[in-house]
C-alpha positions as CSV (number, residue, x, y, z in Angstrom):
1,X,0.0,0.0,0.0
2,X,2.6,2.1,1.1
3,X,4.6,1.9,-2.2
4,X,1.5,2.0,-4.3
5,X,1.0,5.5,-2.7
6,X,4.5,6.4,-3.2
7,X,3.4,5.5,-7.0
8,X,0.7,8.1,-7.1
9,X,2.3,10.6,-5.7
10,X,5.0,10.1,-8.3
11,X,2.6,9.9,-10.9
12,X,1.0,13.0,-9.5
13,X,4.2,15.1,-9.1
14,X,5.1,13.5,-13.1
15,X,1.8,15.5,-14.5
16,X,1.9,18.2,-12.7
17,X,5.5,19.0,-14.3
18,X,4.1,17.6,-17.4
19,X,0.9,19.9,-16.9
20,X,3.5,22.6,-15.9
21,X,6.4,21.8,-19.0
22,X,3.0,22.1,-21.5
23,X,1.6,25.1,-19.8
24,X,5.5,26.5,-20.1
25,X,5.3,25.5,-23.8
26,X,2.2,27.0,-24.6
27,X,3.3,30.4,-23.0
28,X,6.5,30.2,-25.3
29,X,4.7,29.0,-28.1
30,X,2.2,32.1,-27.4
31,X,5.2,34.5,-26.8
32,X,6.7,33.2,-29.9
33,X,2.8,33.7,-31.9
34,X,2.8,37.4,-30.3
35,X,6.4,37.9,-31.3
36,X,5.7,36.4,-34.9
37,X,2.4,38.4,-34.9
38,X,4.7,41.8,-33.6
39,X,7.1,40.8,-36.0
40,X,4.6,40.2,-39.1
41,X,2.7,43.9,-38.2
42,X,6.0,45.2,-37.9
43,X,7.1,43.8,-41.8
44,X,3.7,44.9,-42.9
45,X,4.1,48.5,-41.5
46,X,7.5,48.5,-42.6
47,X,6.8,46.6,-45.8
48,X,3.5,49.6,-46.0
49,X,5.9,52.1,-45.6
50,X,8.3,50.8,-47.9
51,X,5.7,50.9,-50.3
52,X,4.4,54.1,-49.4
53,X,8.0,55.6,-49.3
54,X,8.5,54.1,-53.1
55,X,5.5,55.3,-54.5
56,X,6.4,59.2,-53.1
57,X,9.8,58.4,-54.5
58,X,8.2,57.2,-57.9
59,X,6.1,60.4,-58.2
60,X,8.8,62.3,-57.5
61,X,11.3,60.2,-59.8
62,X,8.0,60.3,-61.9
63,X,7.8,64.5,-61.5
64,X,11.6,64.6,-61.9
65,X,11.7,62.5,-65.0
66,X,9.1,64.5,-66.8
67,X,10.4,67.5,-66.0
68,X,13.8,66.3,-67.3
69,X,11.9,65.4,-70.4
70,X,10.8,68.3,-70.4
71,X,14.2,70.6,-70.4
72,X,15.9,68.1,-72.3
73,X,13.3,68.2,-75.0
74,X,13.9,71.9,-74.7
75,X,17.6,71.0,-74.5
76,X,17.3,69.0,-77.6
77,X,14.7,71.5,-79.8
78,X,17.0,74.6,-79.1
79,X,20.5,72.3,-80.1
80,X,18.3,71.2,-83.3
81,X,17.3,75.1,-84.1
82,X,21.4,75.3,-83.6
83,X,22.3,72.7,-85.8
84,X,19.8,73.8,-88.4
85,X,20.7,77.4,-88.7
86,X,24.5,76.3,-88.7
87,X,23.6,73.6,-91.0
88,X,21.4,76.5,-93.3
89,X,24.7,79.2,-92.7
90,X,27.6,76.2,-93.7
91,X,25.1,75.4,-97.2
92,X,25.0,79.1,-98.2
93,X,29.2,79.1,-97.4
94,X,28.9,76.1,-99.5
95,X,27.1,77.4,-102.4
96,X,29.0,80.5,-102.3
97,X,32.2,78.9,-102.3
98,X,31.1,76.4,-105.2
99,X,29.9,79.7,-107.5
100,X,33.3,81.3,-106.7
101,X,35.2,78.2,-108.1
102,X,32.9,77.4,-111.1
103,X,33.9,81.5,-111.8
104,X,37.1,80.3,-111.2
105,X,37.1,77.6,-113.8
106,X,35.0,79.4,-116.1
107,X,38.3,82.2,-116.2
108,X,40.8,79.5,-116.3
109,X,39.1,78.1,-119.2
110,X,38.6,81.1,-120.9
111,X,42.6,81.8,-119.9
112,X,43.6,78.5,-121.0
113,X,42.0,79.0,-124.6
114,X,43.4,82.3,-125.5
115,X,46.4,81.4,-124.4
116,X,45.8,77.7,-126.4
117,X,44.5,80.1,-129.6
118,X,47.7,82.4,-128.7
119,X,50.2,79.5,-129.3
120,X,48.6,78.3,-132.2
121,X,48.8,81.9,-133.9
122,X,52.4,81.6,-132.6
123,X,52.9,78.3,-134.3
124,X,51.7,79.1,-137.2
125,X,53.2,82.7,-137.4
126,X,56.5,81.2,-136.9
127,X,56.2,78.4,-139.2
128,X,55.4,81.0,-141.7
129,X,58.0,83.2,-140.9
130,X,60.5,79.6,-141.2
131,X,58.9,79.0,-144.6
132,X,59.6,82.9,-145.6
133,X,62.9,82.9,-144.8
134,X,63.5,79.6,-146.1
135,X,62.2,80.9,-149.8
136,X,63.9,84.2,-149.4
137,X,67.4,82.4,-149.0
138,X,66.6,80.3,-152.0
139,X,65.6,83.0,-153.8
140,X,68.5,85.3,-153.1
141,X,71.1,82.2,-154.0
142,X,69.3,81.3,-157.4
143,X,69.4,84.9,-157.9
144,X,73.0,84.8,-157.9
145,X,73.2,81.7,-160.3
146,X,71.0,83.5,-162.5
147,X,73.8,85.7,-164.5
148,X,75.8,82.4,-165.3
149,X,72.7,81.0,-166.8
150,X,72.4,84.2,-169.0
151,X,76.2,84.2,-170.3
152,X,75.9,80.4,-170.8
153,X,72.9,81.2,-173.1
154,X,74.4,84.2,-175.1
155,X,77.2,81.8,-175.5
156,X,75.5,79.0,-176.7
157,X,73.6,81.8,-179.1
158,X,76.3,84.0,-180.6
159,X,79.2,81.1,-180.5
160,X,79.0,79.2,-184.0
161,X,81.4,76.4,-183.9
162,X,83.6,76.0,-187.1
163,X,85.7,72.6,-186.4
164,X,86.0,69.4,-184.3
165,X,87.8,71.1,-181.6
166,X,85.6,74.3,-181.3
167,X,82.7,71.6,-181.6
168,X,84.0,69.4,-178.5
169,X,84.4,72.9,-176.3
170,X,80.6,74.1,-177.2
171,X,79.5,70.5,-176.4
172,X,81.5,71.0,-173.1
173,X,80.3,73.9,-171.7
174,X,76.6,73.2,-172.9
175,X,76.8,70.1,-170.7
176,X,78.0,72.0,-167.1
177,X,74.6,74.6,-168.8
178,X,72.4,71.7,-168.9
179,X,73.5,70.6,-165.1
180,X,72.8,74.2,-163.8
181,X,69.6,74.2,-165.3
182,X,68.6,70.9,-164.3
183,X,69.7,71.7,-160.6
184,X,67.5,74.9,-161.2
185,X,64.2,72.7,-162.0
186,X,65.4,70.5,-158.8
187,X,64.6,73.7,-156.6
188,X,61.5,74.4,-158.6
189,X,63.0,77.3,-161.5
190,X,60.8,77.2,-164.5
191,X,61.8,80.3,-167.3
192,X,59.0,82.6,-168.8
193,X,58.2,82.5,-171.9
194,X,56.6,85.9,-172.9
195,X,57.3,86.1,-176.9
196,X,53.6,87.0,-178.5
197,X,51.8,87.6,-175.0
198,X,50.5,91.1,-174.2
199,X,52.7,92.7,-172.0
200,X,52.2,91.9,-168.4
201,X,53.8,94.5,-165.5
202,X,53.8,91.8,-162.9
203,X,56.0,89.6,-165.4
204,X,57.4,91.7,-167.6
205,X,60.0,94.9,-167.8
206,X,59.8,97.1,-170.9
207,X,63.3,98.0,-171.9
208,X,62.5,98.9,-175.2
209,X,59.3,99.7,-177.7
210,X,59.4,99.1,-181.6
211,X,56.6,100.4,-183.6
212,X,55.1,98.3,-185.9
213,X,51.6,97.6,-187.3
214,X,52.0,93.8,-187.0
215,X,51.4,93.0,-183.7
216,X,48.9,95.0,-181.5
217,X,50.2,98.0,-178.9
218,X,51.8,96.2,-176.1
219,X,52.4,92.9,-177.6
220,X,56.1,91.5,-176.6
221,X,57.8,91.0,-179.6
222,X,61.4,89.8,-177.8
223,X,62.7,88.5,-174.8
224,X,66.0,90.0,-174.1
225,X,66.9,88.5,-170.5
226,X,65.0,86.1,-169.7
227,X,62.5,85.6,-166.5
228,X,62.0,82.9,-164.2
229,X,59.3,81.7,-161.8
230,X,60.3,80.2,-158.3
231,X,57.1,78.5,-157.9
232,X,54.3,80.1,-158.2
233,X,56.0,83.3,-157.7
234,X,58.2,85.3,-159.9
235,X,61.6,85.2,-159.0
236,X,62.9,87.6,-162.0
237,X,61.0,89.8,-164.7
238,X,62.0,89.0,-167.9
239,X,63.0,92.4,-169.9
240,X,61.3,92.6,-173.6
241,X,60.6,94.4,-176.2
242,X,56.9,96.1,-176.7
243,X,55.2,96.4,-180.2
244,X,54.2,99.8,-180.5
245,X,51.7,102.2,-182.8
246,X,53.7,102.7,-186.1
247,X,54.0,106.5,-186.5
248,X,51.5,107.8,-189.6
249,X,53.7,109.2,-192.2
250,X,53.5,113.0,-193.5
251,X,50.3,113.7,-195.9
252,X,51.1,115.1,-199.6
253,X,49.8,118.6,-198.3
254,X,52.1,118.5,-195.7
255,X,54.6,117.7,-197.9
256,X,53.2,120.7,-200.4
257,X,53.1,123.2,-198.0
258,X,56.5,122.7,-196.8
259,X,58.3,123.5,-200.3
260,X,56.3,126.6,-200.6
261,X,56.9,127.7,-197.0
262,X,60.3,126.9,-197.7
């Protein structure tokens, strides 16, 4: 009896720390609710307030992007006039600058063919002047050679050969005329030959004038030195003789009158 006593008041004293170690775990479990609880509000406040602080800050941010919007769409519109009138100034530079050097080129190309047309006047007035002087030296050295042509012709006309011997010297000197005259067609000589053609001043120098009634006035009757061409121009006037009127001889009264004037 004794021990079964001592069993229930063991058993006794074992709930009531039982009753006691539940009662101590509900009041932490209940602290810990209330703390959870504390702890939850105090997120949610703070979490509210978060939120409420973010939204003010996302109006403002809001506010303050806008406004930047704003003056940087002001910004940008004023920096666009800028570049547009500086783009409008640099195209009238520009199109200045372009008319000035098509001016420019217009003068240099108006410089460049005078100056083209000058050197071809140049050219050509110089190869003249060549060509000029070329024919003038000719003409002056033919000139020269024209005298032994002339004695080598009255020779051959007035010398009559008699024998063998005078026969071999004509033949002679008739062959160095032929070679001079041959050398004179080489450089383009060609003689006149004004016998029966109406007297030409251009061609022709009257040295003498022989009336007669054969030929009409100013017919050339003779040759006496004879001319040459160089070319087409003349490099010597022949000198001729000139048919002229025959003088009318003296009437029978004349010839009456003068007896009795006599």
């Amino acid at each position: 009896m004794r021990i079964t006593a001592q069993y229930s008041i063991w058993e006794e004293c074992k709930m009531i720390d039982e009753n006691q170690q539940q009662n101590n775990t509900n009041q932490q479990l209940g602290e810990q609710t209330e703390e959870k609880q504390a702890m939850t509000s105090d997120s949610t406040a703070e979490i509210n307030a978060n939120a409420t602080q973010n939204e003010v800050s996302e109006q403002v941010s809001t506010q303050t992007n806008v406004s930047g919007d704003a003056a940087t769409q002001s910004q940008d519109s004023g920096v666009a006039a800028t570049e547009a009138a500086e783009s409008t100034a640099s195209v009238a530079v520009l199109s200045q600058q372009i008319e000035s050097l098509k001016a420019q080129l217009e003068e240099r190309s108006i410089q460049y063919m005078r100056i083209g047309a000058d050197f071809e006047n140049y050219r050509k007035r110089n190869q003249k002047e060549k060509e000029d002087l070329e024919q003038q030296v000719k003409r002056n050295t033919i000139t020269e050679l024209l005298p032994i042509v002339d004695n080598f012709e009255r020779a051959r006309a007035h010398i009559k050969p008699q024998d063998d011997g005078e026969m071999t010297i004509h033949k002679s000197y008739q062959g160095v005329y032929k070679l001079l005259v041959d050398c004179l067609k080489r450089l383009g000589v060609s003689p006149m030959r004004p016998d029966g053609q109406p007297f030409d001043p251009n061609l022709h120098e009257a040295v003498l004038r022989e009336p007669t009634d054969e030929h009409p006035e100013g017919t050339v009757l003779e040759e006496l030195v004879r001319g040459y061409y160089l070319g087409d121009r003349v490099l010597r006037h022949a000198m001729v003789k000139v048919a002229a009127p025959k003088e009318d001889a003296p009437s029978s009264e004349e010839n009456q009158s003068s007896p009795a004037n006599s």
